[in-house]
C-alpha positions as CSV (number, residue, x, y, z in Angstrom):
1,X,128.4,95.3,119.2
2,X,130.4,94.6,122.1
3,X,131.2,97.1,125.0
4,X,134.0,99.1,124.6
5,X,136.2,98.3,127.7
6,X,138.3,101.1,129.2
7,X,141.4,99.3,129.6
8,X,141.6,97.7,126.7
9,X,141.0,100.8,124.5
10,X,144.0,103.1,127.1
11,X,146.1,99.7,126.2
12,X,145.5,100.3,122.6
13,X,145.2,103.7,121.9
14,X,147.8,105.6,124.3
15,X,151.1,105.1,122.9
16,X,149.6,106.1,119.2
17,X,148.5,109.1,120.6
18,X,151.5,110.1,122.1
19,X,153.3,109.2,119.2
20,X,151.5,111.9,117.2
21,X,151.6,114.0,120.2
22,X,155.2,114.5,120.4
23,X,155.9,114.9,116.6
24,X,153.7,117.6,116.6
25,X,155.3,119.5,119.5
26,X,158.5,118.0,119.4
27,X,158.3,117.3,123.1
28,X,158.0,114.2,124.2
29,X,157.6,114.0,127.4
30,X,155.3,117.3,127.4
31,X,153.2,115.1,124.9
32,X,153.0,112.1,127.7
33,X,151.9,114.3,130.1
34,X,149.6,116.1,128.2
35,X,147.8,112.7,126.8
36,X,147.8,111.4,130.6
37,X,145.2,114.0,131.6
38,X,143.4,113.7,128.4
39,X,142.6,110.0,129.0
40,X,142.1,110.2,132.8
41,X,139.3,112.8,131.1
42,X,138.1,110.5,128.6
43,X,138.0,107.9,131.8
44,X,136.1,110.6,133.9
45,X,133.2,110.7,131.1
46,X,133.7,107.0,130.0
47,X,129.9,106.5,129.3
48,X,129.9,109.6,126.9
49,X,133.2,108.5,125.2
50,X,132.1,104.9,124.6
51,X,129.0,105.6,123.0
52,X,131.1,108.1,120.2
53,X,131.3,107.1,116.5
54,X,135.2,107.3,116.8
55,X,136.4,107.2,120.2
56,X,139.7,106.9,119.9
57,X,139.7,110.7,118.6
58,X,138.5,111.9,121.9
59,X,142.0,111.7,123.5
60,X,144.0,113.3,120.7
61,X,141.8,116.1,120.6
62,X,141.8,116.9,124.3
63,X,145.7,116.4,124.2
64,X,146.4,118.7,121.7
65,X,144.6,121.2,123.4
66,X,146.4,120.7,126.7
67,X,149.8,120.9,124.6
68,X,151.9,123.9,124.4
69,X,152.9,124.9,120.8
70,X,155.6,123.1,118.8
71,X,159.3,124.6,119.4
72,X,159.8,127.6,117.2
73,X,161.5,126.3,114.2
74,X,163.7,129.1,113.9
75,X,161.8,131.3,111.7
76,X,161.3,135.1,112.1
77,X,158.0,136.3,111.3
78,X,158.9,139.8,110.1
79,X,155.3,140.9,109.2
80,X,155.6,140.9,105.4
81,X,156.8,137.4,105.0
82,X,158.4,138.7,101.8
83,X,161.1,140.9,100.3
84,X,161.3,144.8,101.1
């Protein structure tokens, strides 16, 4: 198997990742941002990341963390979620 290259695999994976990102949170740019850190990260600990089964879900799951919550969608959590 050939070595996973760092700059091939940021080319590849980042703008999928912020794709999902930013339909999760509805933020864009919060999304970008978020992602950034996660692959500067993933780039920190390259030789751990790498060697993973599936690396590519190392930055999504450090981005999502980093996120903030989707925008409320309007909703008002009342407590009984049903009629009184």
């Amino acid at each position: 198997m050939a070595e996973l290259d760092f700059d091939a695999w940021y080319l590849r994976e980042h703008r999928r990742v912020v794709s999902a990102l930013a339909a999760i949170t509805g933020r864009p740019s919060v999304a970008a941002e978020a992602v950034d850190e996660a692959f500067v990260r993933a780039c920190e600990r390259w030789d751990h990341v790498r060697a993973m089964a599936s690396p590519g879900g190392c930055p999504p799951a450090g981005a999502e963390r980093r996120s903030p919550a989707p925008p409320d969608s309007g909703a008002v959590d009342g407590g009984g979620g049903g009629p009184s």
